[in-house]
C-alpha positions as CSV (number, residue, x, y, z in Angstrom):
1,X,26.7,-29.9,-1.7
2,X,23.2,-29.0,-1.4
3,X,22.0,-25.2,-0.7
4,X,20.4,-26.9,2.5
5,X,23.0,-28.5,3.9
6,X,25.6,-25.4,3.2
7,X,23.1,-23.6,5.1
8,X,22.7,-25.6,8.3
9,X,26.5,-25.9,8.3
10,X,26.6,-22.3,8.7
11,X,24.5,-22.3,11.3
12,X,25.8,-25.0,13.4
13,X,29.4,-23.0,13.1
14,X,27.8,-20.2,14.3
15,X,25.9,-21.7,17.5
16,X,29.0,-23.6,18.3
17,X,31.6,-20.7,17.9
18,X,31.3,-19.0,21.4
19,X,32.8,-15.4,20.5
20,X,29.4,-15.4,17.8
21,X,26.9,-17.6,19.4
22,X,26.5,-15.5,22.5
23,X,25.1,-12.4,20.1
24,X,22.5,-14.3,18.9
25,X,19.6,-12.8,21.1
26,X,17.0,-14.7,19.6
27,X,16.0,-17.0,17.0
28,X,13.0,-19.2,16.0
29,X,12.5,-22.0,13.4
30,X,9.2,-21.4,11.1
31,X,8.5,-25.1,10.2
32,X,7.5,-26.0,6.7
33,X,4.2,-25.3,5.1
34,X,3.0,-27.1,1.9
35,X,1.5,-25.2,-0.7
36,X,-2.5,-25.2,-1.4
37,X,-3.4,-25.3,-5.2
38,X,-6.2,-24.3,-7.4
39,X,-7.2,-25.6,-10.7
40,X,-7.0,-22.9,-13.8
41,X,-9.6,-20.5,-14.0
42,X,-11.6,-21.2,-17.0
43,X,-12.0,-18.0,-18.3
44,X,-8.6,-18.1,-18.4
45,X,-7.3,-17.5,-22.3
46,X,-6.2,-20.9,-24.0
47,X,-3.1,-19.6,-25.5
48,X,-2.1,-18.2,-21.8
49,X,-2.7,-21.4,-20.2
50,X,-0.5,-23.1,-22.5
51,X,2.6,-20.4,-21.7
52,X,1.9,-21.3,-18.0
53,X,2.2,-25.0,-18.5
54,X,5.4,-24.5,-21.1
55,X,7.1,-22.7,-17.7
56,X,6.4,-25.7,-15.6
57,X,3.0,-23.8,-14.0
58,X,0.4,-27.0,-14.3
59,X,-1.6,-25.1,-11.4
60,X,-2.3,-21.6,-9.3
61,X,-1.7,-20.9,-5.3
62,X,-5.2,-20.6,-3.7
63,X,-4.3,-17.1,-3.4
64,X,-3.2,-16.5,-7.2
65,X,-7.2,-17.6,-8.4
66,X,-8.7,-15.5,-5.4
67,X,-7.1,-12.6,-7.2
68,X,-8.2,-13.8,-10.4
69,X,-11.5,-14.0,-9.2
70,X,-11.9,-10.6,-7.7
71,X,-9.6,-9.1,-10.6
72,X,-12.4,-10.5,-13.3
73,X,-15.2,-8.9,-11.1
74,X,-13.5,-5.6,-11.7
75,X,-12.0,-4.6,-7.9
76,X,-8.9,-3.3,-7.2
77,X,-6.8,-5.7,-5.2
78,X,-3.9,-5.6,-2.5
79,X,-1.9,-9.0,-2.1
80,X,-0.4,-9.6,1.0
81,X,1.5,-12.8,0.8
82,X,4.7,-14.0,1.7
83,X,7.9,-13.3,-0.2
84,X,7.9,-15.5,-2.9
85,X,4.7,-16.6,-3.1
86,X,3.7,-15.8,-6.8
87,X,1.9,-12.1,-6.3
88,X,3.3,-11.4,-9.6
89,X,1.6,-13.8,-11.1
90,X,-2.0,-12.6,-9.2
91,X,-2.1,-9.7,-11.5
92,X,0.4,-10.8,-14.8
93,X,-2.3,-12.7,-15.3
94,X,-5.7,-10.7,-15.5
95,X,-3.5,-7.8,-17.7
96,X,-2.4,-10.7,-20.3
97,X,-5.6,-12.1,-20.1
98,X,-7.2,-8.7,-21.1
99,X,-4.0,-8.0,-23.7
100,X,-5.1,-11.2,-25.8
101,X,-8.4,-10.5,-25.7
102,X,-7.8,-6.9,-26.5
103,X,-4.5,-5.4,-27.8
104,X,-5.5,-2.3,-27.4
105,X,-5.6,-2.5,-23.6
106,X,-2.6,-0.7,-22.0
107,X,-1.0,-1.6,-18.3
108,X,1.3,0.6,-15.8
109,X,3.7,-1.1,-13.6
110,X,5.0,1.1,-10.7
111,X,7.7,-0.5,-9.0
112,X,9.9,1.4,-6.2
113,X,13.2,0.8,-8.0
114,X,14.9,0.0,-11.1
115,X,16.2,-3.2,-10.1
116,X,12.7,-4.4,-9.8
117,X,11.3,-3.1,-12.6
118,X,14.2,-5.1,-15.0
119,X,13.4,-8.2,-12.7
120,X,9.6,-8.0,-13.4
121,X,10.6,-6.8,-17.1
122,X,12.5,-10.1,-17.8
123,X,9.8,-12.6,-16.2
124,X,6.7,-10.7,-18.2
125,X,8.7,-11.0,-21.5
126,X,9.7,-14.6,-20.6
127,X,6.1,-15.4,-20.0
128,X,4.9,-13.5,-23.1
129,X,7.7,-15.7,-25.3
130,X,6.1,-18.7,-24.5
131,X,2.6,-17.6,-25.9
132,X,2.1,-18.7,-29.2
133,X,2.5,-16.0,-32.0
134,X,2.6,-13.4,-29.5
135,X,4.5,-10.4,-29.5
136,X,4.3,-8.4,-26.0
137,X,5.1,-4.8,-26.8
138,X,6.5,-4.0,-22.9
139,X,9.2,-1.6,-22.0
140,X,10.7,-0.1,-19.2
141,X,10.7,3.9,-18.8
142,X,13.1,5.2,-16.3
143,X,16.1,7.3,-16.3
144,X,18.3,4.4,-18.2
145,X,15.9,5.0,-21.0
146,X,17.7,6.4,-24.2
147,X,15.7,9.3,-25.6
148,X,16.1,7.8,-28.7
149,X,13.4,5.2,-27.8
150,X,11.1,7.0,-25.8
151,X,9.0,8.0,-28.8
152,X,8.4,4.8,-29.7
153,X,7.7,3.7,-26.3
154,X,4.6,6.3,-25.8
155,X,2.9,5.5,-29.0
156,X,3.3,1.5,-29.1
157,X,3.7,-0.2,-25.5
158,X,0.9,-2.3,-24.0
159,X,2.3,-2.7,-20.4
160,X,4.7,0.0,-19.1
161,X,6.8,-0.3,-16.3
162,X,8.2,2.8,-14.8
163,X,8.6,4.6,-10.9
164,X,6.9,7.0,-8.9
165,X,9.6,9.2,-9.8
166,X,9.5,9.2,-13.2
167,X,5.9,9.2,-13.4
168,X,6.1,12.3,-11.3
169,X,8.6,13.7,-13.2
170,X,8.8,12.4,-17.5
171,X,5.1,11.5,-17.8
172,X,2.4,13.3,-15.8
173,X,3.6,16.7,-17.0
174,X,3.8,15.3,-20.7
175,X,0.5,13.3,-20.6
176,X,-0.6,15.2,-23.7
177,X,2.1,12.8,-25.5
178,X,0.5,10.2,-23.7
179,X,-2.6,10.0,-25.2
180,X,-2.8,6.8,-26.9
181,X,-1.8,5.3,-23.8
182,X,-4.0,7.2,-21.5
183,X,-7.2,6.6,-23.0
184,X,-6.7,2.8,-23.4
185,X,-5.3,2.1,-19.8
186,X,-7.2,-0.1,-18.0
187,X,-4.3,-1.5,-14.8
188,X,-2.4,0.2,-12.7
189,X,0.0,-2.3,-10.4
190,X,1.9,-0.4,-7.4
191,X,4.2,-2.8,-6.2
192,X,6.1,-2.8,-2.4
193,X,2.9,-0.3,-1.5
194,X,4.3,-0.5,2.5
195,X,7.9,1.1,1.1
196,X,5.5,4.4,0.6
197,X,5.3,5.7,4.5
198,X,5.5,8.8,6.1
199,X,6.5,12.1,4.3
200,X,7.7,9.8,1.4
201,X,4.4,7.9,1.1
202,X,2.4,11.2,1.5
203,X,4.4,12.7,-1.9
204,X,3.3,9.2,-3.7
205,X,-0.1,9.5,-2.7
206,X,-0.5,12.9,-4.2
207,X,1.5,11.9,-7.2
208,X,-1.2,9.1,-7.8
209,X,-4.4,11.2,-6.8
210,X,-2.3,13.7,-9.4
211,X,-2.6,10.4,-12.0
212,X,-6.4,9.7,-11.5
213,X,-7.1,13.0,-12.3
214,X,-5.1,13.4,-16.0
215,X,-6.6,9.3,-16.4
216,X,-10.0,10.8,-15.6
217,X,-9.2,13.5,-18.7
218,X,-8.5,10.6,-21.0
219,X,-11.4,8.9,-19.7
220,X,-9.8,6.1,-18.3
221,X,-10.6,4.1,-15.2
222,X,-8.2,1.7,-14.5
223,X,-8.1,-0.7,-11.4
224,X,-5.4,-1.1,-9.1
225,X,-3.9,-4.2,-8.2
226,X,-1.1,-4.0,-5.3
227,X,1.4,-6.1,-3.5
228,X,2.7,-5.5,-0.1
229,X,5.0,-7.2,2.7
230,X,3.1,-8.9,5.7
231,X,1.3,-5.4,7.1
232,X,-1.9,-5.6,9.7
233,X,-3.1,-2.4,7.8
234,X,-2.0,-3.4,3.7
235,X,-6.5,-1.8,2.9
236,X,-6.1,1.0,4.7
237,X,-2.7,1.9,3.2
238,X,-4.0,1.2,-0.1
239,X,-6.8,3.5,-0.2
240,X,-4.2,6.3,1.5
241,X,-2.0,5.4,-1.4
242,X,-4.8,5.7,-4.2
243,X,-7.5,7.3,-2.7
244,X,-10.4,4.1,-3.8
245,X,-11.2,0.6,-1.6
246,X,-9.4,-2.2,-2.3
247,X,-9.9,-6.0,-1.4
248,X,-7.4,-7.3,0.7
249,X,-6.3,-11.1,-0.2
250,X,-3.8,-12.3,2.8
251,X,-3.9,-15.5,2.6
252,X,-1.0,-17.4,1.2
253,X,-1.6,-20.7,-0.4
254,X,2.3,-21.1,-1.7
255,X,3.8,-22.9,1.3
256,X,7.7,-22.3,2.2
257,X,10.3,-24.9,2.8
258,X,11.3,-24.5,6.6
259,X,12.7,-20.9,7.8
260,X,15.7,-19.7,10.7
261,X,14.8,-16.6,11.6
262,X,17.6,-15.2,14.1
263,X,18.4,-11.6,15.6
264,X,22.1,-10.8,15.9
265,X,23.4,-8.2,18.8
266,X,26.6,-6.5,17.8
267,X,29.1,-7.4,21.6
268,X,29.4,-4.7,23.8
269,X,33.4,-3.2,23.8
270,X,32.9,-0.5,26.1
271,X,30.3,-1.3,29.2
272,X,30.4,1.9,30.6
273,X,28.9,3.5,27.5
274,X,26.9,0.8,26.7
275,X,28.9,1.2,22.9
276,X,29.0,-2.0,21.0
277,X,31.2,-2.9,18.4
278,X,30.8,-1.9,14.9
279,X,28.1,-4.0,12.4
280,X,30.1,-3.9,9.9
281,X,32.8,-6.0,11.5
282,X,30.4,-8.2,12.3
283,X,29.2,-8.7,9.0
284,X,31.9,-9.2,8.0
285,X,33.1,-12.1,10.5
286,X,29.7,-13.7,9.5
287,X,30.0,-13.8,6.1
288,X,33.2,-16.2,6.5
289,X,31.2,-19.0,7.0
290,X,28.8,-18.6,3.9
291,X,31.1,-17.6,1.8
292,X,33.1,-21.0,2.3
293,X,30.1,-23.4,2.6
294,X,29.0,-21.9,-1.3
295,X,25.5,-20.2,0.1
296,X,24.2,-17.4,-1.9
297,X,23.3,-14.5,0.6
298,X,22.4,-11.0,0.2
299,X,23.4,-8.2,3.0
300,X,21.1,-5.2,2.3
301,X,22.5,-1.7,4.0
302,X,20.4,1.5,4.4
303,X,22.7,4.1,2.1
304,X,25.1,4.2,-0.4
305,X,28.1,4.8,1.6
306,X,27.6,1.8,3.7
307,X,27.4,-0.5,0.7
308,X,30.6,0.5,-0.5
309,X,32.1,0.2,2.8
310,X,30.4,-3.6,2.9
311,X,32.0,-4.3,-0.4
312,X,34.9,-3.0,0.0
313,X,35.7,-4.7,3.3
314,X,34.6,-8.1,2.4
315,X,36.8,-7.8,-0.5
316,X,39.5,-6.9,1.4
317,X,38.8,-9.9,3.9
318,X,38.0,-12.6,1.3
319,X,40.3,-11.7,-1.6
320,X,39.6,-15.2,-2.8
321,X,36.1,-14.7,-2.9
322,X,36.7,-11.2,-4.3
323,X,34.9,-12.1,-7.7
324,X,31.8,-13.1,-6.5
325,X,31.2,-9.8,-3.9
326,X,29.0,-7.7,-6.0
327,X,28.0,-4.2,-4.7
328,X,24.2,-3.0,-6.1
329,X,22.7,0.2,-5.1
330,X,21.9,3.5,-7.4
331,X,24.6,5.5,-8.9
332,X,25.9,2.2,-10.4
333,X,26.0,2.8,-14.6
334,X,22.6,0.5,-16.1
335,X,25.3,-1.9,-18.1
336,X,26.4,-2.7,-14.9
337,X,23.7,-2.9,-12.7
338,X,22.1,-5.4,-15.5
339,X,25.4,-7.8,-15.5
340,X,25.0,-7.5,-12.0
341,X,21.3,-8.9,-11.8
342,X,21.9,-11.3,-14.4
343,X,24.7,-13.0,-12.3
344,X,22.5,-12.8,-9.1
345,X,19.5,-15.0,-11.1
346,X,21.9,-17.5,-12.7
């Protein structure tokens, strides 16, 4: 059975069974859009265009050679294109462009959490494997990091891939150790720039004016390429974020298949109070339905508790399914939040 077909089998069951249907206050169908493409750049490193075709890439999104194209000029960039939609590529691109060209060139990654940063890790090494005779010297440095490599980490990596936190906290205050890496960076990707907001956001900023100034020291100037969800305001976040003008690239040349986009309303149990039943119960009556129809789904929660309390009762509900519940949040040890991921991708 096709992903597709599980999928509108789930939603017919839900429209046609009444004690779930009538919660549904609104949905909408975003119809398919086919992708724009764009031929190779041609400044674009031989050896790199051949990875890109050994990965199945024979082309870029209209939006992936717009940031080329700004990126080459020098400007720092903010992508705002759909999810999916190749960002990552918009600036893996101009750093392992610059990396062939010059080895000495050095890259920082900021990614909100760890679970991204192993994702991009894994797709930048599996890109790099595919260039010929190329060795990528990337690393992640975060609190999974043993101590034991972190040495060799600061004298030797081209593109690192870290958080604000630990920027904040295990490399600012050390830049002196730094100083190999300092002096050569050139890029500096923040990535999910709309997750920093409010008193949050405000910390991150001063973190990163706090980086511009120790770069500055080392004589460094990197530029800034950024990625953000759909926002109206993604240029003037930026430059709140890292304090210089960015170009804003919004349009999205990737195309989607088509998308159901529905709003579900929890039923009222007690009228008088206007107190409607728990979400998680919901949830979990929901989940049925994919669950038995084989369709991959993801339920993200806002703390730690409630993802335990998720997992536990869909477990509890679905003890035939019980294997293929997976909780993922922080806390979790790094062995297990990697066999975690690795199960999600395959």
């Amino acid at each position: 059975m096709s992903s597709n077909i599980g999928i509108q089998n789930v939603l017919q069951y839900w429209m046609e069974n009444t004690n779930l249907s009538a919660n549904f206050i609104y949905s909408t169908v975003f119809p398919r859009v086919d992708p724009v493409f764009a031929d190779f750049p041609a400044r674009l490193h031989p050896d790199l265009v051949k990875a890109l075709h050994a990965s199945g890439i024979r082309s870029l999104f209209s939006h992936q050679l717009t940031a080329w194209e700004h990126a080459a000029n020098g400007e720092n960039i903010v992508i705002t294109s759909g999810t999916a939609s190749g960002k990552s590529l918009c600036y893996y691109l101009p750093i392992l462009n610059e990396l062939l060209n010059n080895p000495n060139a050095k890259a920082l990654l900021l990614f909100p959490t760890k679970a991204l940063a192993q994702d991009q890790l894994n797709k930048l090494l599996a890109l790099a494997d595919l260039i010929p005779g190329y060795d990528l010297r990337c690393a992640t440095y975060d609190g999974d990091t043993p101590s034991m490599h972190r040495r060799a980490i600061r004298e030797s990596v081209q593109i690192l891939i870290t958080n604000p936190d630990m920027l904040h906290l295990g490399i600012l205050p050390h830049h002196t150790q730094w100083e190999s890496f300092f002096s050569e960076l050139r890029f500096v990707v923040i990535d999910e720039i709309h997750t920093y907001r409010g008193v949050f956001g405000s910390h991150v900023a001063n973190v990163i004016r706090r980086f511009n100034r120790i770069a500055s020291f080392y004589n460094a100037q990197p530029v800034y390429y950024m990625t953000s969800a759909t926002i109206g305001n993604a240029g003037e976040l930026a430059k709140k974020i890292t304090g210089t003008q960015s170009v804003v690239i919004s349009e999205d040349g990737a195309g989607h298949g088509e998308k159901t986009f529905l709003i579900y309303n929890p039923p009222i149990i007690n009228e008088q109070l206007g107190i409607r039943r728990n979400a998680l119960y919901e949830i979990v009556e929901l989940e049925e339905r994919l669950l038995k129809q084989n369709t991959q789904s993801i339920i993200f929660s806002q703390t730690r508790r409630s993802v335990e309390l998720i997992l536990t009762a869909l477990q509890h509900a679905y003890p035939d399914f019980s294997s293929r519940i997976r909780g993922y949040r922080s806390g979790y040890l790094p062995k297990d939040r990697r066999e975690i991921e690795m199960r999600l991708r395959e």
